[in-house]
C-alpha positions in Angstrom: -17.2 -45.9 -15.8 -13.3 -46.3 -16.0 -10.7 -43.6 -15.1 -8.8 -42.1 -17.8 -5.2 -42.1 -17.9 -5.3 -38.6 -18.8 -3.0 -36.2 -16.4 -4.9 -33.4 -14.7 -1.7 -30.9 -15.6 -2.2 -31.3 -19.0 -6.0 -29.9 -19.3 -6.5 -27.1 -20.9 -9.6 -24.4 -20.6 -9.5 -23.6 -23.9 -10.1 -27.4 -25.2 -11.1 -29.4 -21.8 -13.2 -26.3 -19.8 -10.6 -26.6 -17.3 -7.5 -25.4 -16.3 -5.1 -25.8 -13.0 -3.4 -22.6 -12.1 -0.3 -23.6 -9.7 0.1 -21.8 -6.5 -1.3 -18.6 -8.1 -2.9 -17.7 -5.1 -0.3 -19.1 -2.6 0.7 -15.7 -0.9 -2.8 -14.9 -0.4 -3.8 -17.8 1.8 -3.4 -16.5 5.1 -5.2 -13.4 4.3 -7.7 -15.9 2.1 -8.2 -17.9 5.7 -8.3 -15.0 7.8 -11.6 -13.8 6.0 -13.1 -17.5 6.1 -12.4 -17.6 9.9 -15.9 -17.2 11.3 -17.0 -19.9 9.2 -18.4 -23.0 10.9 -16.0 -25.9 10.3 -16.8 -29.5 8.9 -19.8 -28.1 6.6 -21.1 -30.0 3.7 -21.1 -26.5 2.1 -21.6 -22.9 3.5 -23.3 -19.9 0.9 -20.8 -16.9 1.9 -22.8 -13.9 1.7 -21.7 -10.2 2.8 -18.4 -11.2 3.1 -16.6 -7.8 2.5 -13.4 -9.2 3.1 -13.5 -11.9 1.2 -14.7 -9.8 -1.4 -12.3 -7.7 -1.6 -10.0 -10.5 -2.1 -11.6 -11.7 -5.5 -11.1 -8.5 -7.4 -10.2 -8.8 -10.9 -6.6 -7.1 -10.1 -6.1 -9.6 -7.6 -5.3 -13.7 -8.1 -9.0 -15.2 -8.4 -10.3 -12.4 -10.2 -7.8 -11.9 -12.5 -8.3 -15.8 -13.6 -11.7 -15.4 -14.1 -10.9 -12.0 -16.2 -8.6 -13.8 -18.3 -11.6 -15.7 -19.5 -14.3 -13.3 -19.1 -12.7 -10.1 -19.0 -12.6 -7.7 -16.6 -16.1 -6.5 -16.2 -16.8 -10.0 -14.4 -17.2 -9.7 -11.0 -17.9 -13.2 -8.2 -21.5 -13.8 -7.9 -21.7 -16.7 -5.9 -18.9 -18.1 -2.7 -19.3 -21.7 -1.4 -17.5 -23.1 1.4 -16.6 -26.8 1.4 -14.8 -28.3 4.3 -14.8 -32.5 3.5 -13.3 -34.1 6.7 -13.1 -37.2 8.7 -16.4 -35.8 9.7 -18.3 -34.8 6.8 -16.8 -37.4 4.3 -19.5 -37.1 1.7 -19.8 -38.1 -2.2 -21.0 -36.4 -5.1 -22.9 -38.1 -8.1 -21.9 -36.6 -11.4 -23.9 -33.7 -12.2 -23.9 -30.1 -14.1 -24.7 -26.8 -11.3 -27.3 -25.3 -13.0 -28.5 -23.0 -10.3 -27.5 -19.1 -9.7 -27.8 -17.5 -6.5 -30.0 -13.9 -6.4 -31.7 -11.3 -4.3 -34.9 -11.7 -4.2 -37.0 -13.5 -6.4 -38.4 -12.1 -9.6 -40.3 -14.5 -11.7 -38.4 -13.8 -15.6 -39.2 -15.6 -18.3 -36.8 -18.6 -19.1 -35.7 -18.5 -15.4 -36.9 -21.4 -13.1 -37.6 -23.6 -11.3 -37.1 -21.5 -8.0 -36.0 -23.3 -4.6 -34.3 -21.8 -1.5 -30.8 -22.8 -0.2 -29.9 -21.8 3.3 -32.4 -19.4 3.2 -31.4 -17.7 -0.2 -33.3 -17.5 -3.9 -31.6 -19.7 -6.4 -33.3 -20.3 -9.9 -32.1 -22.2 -13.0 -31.2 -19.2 -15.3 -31.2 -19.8 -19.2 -28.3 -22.6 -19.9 -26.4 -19.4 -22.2 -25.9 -17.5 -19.1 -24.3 -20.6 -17.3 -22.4 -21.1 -20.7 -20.8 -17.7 -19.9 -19.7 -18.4 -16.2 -16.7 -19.4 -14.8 -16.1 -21.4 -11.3 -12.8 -20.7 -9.6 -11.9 -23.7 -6.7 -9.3 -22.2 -4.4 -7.6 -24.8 -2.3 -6.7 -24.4 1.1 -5.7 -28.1 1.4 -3.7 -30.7 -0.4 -5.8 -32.8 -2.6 -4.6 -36.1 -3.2 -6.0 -39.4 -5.1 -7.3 -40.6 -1.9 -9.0 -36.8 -0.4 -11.9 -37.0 -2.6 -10.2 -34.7 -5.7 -12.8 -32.9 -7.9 -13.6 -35.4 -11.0 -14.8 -34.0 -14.2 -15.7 -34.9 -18.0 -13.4 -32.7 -20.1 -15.2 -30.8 -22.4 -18.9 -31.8 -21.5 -19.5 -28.4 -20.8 -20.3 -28.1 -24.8 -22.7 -31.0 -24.3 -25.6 -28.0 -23.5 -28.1 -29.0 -21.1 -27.4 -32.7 -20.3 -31.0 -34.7 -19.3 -29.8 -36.9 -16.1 -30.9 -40.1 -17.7 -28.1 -38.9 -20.5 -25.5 -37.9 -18.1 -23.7 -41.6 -17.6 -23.1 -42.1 -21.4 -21.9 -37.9 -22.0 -19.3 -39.0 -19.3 -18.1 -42.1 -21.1 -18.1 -40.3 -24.0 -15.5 -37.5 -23.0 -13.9 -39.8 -20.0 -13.0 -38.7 -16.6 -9.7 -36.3 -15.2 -8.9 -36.5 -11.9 -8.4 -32.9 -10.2 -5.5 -32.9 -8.0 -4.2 -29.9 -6.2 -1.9 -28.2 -3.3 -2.5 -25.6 -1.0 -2.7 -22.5 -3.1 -3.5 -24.1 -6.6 -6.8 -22.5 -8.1 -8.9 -24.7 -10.7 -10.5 -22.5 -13.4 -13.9 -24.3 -14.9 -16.5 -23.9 -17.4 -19.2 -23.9 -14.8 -21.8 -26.7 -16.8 -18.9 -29.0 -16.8 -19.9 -32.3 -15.4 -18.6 -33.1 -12.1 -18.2 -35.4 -9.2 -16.6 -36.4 -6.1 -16.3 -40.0 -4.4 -15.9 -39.7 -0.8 -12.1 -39.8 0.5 -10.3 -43.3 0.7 -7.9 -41.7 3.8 -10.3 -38.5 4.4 -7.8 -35.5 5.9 -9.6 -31.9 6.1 -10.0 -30.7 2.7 -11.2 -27.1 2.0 -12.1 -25.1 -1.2 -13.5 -22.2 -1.2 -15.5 -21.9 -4.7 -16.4 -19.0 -6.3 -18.7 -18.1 -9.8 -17.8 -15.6 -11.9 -19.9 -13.6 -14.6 -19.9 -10.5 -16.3 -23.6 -10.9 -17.3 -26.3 -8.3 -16.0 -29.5 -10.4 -15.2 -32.6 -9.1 -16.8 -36.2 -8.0 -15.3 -35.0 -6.0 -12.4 -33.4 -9.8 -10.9 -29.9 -8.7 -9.4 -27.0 -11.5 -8.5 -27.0 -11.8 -4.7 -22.9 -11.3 -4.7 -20.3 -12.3 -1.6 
């Protein structure tokens, strides 16, 4: 697979599935950080549950939210926070793949949801691929992200591919080429959350956090209920 020469900028969600907002949450990082304090540092990824802080910070009014409402409208609320802290010291890489899980409360087996499997001690099923369609993930960057940090790579406009099998997923990325995700403190990157996606691990790794968020305004069926921040 080749790089395109495509500019990251220049993606649009409307067309490509994903969209750079610059600095919109720039003001909000300290208060953003303050809430992610008690985190442990130089985590492949950390599930951020009853967070009320954080939560707070991801209404629809506010920054995040209000990204995510401008795609889903405002009855969307975050139902899943990840942590990411790629360092020196946790320098990983990440084939291309589509997330296909959702995080909830307890498990309820529902027709059309599964296979089940539990992350850091939490439910997470594979929910219908409609419900995904209608999700949005918001990455909020506390760090610069440079070509040679390990930026975010993605296949614009795969997230209309459906369900991709894995043995398909090499050719659905050469078909729609790769972008390359840069960003600076404060930049939030809206996605169509089946997009495809990966990350190489960082040529000259410096600490590079995102907090990463799902949105949805879907109400999960059969008594299941979204497990939340």
């Amino acid at each position: 697979m080749r790089y395109t020469d495509r500019v990251d900028a220049a993606l649009r969600f409307a067309t490509d599935g994903a969209e750079r907002f610059d600095r919109a949450v720039a003001a909000e990082l300290p208060t953003i950080e303050a809430a992610l304090a008690e985190i442990p540092p130089n985590r492949a990824g950390v599930r951020i549950v009853g967070n009320a802080a954080l939560a707070s910070l991801l209404d629809t009014d506010g920054g995040v939210g209000a990204i995510a409402a401008g795609v889903l409208g405002e009855r969307c609320r975050p139902v899943r926070a990840v942590l990411f802290d790629k360092s020196e010291a946790t320098n990983w890489a990440l084939g291309w793949h589509q997330d296909r899980t959702v995080c909830v409360r307890d498990r309820i087996d529902t027709p059309g949801f599964g296979p089940w499997t539990v992350k850091a001690g939490l439910h997470h099923v594979e929910p219908p691929f409609a419900l995904l369609a209608d999700m949005v993930t918001l990455r909020v960057h506390l760090d610069p992200v440079g070509t040679d940090n390990a930026p975010l790579l993605i296949a614009p406009g795969s997230h209309r591919a459906g369900r991709v099998p894995v043995d398909a997923v090499a050719a659905v990325v050469q078909e729609h080429g790769i972008a390359t995700c840069l960003a600076e403190p404060g930049d939030v990157w809206c996605y169509a959350t089946p997009i495809l996606h990966a990350s190489d691990a960082a040529v000259r790794p410096i600490r590079r956090r995102v907090l990463q968020v799902d949105f949805s305004a879907a109400r999960l069926p059969n008594g299941l209920e979204w497990l939340g921040v």
